[in-house]
C-alpha positions in Angstrom: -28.6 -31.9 -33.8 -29.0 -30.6 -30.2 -28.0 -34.3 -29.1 -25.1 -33.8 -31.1 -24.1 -30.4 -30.3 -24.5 -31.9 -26.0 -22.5 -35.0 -26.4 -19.7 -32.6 -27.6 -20.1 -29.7 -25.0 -19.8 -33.2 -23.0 -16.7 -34.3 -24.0 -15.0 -31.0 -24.0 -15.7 -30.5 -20.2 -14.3 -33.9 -19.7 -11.3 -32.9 -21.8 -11.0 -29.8 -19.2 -11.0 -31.7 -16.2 -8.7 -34.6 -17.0 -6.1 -31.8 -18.3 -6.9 -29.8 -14.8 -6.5 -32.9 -13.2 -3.7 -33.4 -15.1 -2.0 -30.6 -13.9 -2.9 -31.1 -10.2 -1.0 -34.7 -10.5 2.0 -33.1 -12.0 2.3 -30.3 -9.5 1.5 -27.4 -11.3 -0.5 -24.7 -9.4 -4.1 -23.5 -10.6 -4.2 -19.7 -11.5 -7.1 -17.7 -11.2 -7.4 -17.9 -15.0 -7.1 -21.7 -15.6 -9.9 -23.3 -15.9 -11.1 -25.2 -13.1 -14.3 -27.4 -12.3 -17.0 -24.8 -10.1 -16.9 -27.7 -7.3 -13.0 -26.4 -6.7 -13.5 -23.1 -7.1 -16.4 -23.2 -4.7 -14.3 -25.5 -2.0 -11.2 -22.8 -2.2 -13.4 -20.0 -2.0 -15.1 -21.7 1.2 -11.7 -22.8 2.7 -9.8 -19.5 2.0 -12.8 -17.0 3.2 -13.0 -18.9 6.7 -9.3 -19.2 6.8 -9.4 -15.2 6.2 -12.4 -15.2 8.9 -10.7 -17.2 11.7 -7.6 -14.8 11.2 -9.9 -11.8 11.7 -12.1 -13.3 14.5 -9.1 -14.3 16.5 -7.8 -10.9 17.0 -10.5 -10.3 19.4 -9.4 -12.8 22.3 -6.0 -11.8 21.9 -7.2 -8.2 21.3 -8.8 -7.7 25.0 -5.9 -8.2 26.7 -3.6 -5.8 25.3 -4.3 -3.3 27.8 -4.0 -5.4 30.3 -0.7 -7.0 29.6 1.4 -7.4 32.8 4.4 -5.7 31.0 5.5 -3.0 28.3 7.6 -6.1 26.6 4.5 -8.5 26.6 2.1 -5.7 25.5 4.4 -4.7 22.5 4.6 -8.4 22.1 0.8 -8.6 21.9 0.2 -5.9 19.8 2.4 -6.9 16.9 0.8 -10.6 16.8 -2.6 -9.0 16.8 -1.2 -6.8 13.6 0.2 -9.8 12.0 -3.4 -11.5 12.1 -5.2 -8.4 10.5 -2.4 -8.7 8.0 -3.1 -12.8 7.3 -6.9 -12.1 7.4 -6.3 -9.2 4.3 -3.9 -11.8 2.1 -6.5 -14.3 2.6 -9.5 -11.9 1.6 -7.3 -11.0 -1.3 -6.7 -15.0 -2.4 -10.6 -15.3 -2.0 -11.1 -12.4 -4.5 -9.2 -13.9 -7.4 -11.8 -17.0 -7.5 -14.7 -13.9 -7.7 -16.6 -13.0 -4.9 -16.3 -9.3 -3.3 -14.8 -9.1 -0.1 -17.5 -7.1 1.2 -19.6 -9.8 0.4 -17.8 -11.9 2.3 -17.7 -9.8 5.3 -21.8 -9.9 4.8 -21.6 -13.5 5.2 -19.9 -13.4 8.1 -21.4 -10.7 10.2 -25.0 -12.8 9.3 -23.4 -15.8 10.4 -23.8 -17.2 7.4 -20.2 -17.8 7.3 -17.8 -20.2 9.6 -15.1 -19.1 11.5 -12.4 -21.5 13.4 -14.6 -22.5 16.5 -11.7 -22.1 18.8 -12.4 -18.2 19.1 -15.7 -19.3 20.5 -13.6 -20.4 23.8 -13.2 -17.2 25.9 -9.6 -15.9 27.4 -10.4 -15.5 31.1 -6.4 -15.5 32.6 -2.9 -14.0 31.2 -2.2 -17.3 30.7 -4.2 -18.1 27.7 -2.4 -15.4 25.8 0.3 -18.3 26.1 -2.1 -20.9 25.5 -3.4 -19.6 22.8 0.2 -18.4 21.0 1.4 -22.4 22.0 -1.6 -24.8 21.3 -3.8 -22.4 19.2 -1.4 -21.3 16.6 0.9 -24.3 16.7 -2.3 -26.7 15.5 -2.9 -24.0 13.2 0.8 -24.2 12.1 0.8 -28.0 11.3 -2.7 -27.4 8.8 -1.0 -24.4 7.2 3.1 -25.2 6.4 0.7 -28.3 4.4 -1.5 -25.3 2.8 2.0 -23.4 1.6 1.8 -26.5 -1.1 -2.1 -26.2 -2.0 -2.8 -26.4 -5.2 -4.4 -22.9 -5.8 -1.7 -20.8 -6.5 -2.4 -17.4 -4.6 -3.7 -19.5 -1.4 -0.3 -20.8 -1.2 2.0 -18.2 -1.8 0.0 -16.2 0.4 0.5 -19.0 3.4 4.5 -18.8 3.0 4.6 -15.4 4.8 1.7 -16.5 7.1 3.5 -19.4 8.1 6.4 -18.1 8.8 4.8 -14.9 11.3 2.4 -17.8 13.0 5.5 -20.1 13.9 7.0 -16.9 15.8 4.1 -16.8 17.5 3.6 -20.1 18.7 7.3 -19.8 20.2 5.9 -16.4 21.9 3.6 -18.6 23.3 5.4 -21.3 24.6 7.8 -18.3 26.4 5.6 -16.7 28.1 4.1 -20.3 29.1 7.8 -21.0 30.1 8.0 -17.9 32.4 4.7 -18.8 34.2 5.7 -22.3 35.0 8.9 -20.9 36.2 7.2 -18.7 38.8 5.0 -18.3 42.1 2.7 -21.4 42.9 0.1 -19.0 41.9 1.5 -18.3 38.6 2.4 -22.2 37.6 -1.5 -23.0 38.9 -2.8 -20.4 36.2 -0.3 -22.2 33.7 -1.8 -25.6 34.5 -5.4 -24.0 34.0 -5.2 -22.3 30.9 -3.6 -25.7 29.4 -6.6 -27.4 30.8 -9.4 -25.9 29.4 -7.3 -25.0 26.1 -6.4 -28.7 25.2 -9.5 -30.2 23.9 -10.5 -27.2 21.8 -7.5 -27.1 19.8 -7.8 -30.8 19.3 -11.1 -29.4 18.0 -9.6 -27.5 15.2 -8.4 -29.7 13.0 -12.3 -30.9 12.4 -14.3 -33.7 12.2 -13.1 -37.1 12.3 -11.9 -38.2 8.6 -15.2 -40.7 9.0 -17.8 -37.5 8.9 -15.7 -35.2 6.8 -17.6 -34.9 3.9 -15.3 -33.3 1.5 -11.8 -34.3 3.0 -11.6 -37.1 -0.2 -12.0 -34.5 -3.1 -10.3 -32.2 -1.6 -7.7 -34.6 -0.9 -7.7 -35.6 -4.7 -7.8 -32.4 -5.6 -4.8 -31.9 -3.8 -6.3 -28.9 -1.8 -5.3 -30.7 1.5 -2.3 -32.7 1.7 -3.6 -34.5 5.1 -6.5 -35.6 6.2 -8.1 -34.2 9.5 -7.3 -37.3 12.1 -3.4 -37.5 10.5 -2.9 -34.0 11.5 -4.2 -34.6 14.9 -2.6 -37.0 15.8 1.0 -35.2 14.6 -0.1 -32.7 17.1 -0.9 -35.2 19.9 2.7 -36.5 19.8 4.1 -32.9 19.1 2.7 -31.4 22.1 2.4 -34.4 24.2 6.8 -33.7 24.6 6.7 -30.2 24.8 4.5 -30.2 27.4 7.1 -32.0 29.8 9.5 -29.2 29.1 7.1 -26.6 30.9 6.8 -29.4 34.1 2.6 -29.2 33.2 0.7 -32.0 31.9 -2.1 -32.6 29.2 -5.8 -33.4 30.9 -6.0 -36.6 29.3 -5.6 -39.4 31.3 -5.4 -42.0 28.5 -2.7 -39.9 26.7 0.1 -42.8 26.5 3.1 -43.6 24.0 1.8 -46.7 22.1 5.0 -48.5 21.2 3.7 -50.5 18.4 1.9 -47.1 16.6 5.1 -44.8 17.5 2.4 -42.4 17.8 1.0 -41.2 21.5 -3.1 -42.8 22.0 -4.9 -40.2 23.2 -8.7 -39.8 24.6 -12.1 -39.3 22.9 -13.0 -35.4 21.7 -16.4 -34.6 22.9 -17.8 -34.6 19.8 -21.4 -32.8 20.9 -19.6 -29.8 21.8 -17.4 -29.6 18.9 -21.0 -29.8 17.1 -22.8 -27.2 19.4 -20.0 -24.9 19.0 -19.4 -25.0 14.7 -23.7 -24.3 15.1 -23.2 -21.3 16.7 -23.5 -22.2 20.3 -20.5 -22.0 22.1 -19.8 -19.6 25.3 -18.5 -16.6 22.8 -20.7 -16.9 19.8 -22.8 -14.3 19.7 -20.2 -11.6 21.3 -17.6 -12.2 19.0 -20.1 -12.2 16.0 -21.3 -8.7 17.7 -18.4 -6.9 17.9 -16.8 -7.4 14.4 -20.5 -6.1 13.1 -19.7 -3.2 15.8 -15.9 -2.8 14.6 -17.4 -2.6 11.4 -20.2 0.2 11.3 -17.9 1.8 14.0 -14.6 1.8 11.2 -17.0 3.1 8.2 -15.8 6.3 7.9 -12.6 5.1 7.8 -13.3 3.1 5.0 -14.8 5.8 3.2 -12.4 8.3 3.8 -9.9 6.0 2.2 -12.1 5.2 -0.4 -12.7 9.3 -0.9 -9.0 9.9 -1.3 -8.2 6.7 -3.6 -11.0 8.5 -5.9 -9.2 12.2 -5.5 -6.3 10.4 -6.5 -7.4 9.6 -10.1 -8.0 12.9 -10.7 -6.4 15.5 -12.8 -4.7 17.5 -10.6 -5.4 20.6 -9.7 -3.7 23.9 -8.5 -4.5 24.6 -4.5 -7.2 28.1 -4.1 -5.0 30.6 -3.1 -2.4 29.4 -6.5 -5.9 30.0 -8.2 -6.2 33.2 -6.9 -3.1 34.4 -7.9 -3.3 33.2 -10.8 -6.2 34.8 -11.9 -4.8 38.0 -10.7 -2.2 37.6 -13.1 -4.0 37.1 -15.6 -6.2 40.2 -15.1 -3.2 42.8 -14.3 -2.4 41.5 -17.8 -5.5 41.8 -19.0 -5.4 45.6 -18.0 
C-alpha cells in the first residue's frame, strides 16, 4: 500500500513539473502561488536577494562622495542615483518576500556574510572619476544582465526590473557625461579619466561571473528560463559595446589584446584574472570587511527609525481616539450636566 500510495505522490510531482515546465516554454510567468519545484524557488530567492544586496551595498562607493562632489549640479546628480539604488534594493527585497523568506532575515544573512553581494563594490572609489566609471562601466554591465532579467520568468522579479532598468540606463549615460567632461579638460583631469577606466575595466568584466565552463547553475537556470544569456555571451556583448564607446571619450581600454576579430564580428579580448575574481566573491577583496561594516553600522545606527515607523504603523490600526484636552472637555460636559 505505502509503495502504492509513493509511486502516485511520484507521478503527481512529475505531473507538476512538466505542467510548470510547460508554462516556462510557453512564456507564461510563475506567480508566487503557482507551484514551482523548491530548486527554483531556492535559485530566485538566491538571485533576487543578492540582486537586492548589490543595489544596497553599492550606495556606499557612490555614497562617500556626495559631499565631496565638485559641483551643486553633480552632487544633486549624485544624490538622486544613490536614492534610485535604495529604491531598486526595496523592490528587490519585496520580490524576494513573495518566494517566503523575511527580509530581515535576509538582511541577517548579509550583515554575517553569509550572503553575496556583486563583488564590484569590493573595488574602492579613490578619484571623482570613478563616480563616472562607475555610472559608465558599472551600471552599463549591470544594464546588459538586467533589460534580459525584465523577461525572467518569475513574475514580480521582472516587473520589478522594468522600472529598474529604465533609472540604471540614465545612470550609465550620467556616467559617460561626466566621463565626457573630464576627457574634455586639463591634462590633469583627462589623466584621472584614463585612471579610473584603468583600474575599473577588469572588475566589471568581473561582474557578469564565472566563465559559462565553472558556472554551476547557468544550465538550469537557463532551462528554467531564469537567465536568458549565459555569463561569457553577456561579456562579450559588453566587450564590443564599450570597446566603441570608449573611442568617443579619446581613452582606451587596458587590454592590449583587445582587437576586432573579423571572422567573430565580435572584439577578442584578454584573459580575466580569475584568482582575484575568486579572492574577492570569498570575501577578500580591498573593501570587504568595511563595506560589510558599515551597513551592520547603518543598520543598528537607523533602528529607531525603524521602530518609530513600526510604532506609528501600529497606532494606525487603532480605534481612534479623541486628543486629552477634547477629553477633558468632554468630561466637563458631561459633569455640568450631570449637576
Amino acid at each position: 500500500m505505502f509503495t502504492f500510495v509513493g509511486q502516485n505522490i511520484q507521478m503527481s510531482i512529475q505531473n507538476l513539473e512538466a505542467h510548470f515546465q510547460s508554462s516556462i516554454d510557453k512564456e507564461i510567468k510563475i506567480e508566487p502561488k503557482d507551484w514551482m519545484p523548491d530548486a527554483y524557488r531556492k535559485t530566485n530567492l538566491r538571485q533576487i536577494s543578492q540582486h537586492a544586496h548589490s543595489e544596497i551595498v553599492g550606495m556606499l562607493p557612490e555614497g562617500n562622495w556626495i559631499t565631496r562632489a565638485p559641483s551643486l549640479k553633480r552632487k544633486a546628480i549624485l544624490i538622486a542615483k544613490v536614492q534610485d539604488e535604495a529604491g531598486h534594493g526595496l523592490y528587490l527585497y519585496c520580490a524576494a518576500e513573495t518566494l517566503g523568506m523575511d527580509r530581515a532575515q535576509m538582511i541577517d544573512d548579509l550583515h554575517s556574510g553569509k550572503a553575496k553581494y556583486s563583488s564590484i563594490f569590493n573595488y574602492p572609489a579613490i578619484t571623482w572619476a570613478d563616480m563616472g566609471a562607475i555610472g559608465w562601466l558599472v551600471d552599463g554591465a549591470a544594464i546588459l544582465n538586467q533589460v534580459m532579467l525584465c523577461r525572467t520568468s518569475y513574475g514580480p522579479y521582472a516587473r520589478g526590473m522594468v522600472r529598474i532598468c529604465k533609472e540604471e540606463s540614465f545612470h550609465q549615460r550620467q556616467g559617460f557625461e561626466s566621463l565626457l567632461v573630464l576627457s574634455k579638460g586639463t591634462a590633469e583631469q583627462k589623466a584621472m579619466c584614463q585612471d579610473a577606466i584603468n583600474r575599473w575595466w577588469w572588475p566589471s568584466l568581473m561582474m557578469f561571473g564565472p566563465k559559462d565552463s565553472e558556472s554551476t547553475n547557468s544550465d538550469q537556470s537557463m532551462k528554467w528560463k531564469i537567465k536568458r544569456k549565459t555569463n561569457d555571451e553577456l561579456r562579450q556583448q559588453f566587450v564590443d559595446m564599450i570597446a566603441e564607446q570608449v573611442k568617443l571619450l579619446g581613452m582606451t581600454l587596458p587590454d592590449a589584446e583587445l582587437k576586432w576579430n573579423e571572422e567573430r564580428k565580435h572584439f577578442d579580448f584578454g584573459e580575466i584574472n580569475w584568482d582575484e575574481f575568486w579572492n574577492v566573491v570569498k570575501g577578500n577583496g580591498p573593501c570587504n570587511k568595511q563595506r560589510l561594516e558599515a551597513r551592520r553600522k547603518a543598520h543598528e545606527e537607523g533602528k529607531w527609525v525603524r521602530e518609530a515607523a513600526m510604532a506609528y504603523a501600529e497606532k494606525k490600526k487603532s480605534p481612534l481616539r479623541p486628543l486629552k484636552g477634547e477629553l477633558d472637555r468632554s468630561e466637563s460636559s458631561l459633569v455640568s450636566k450631570a449637576v
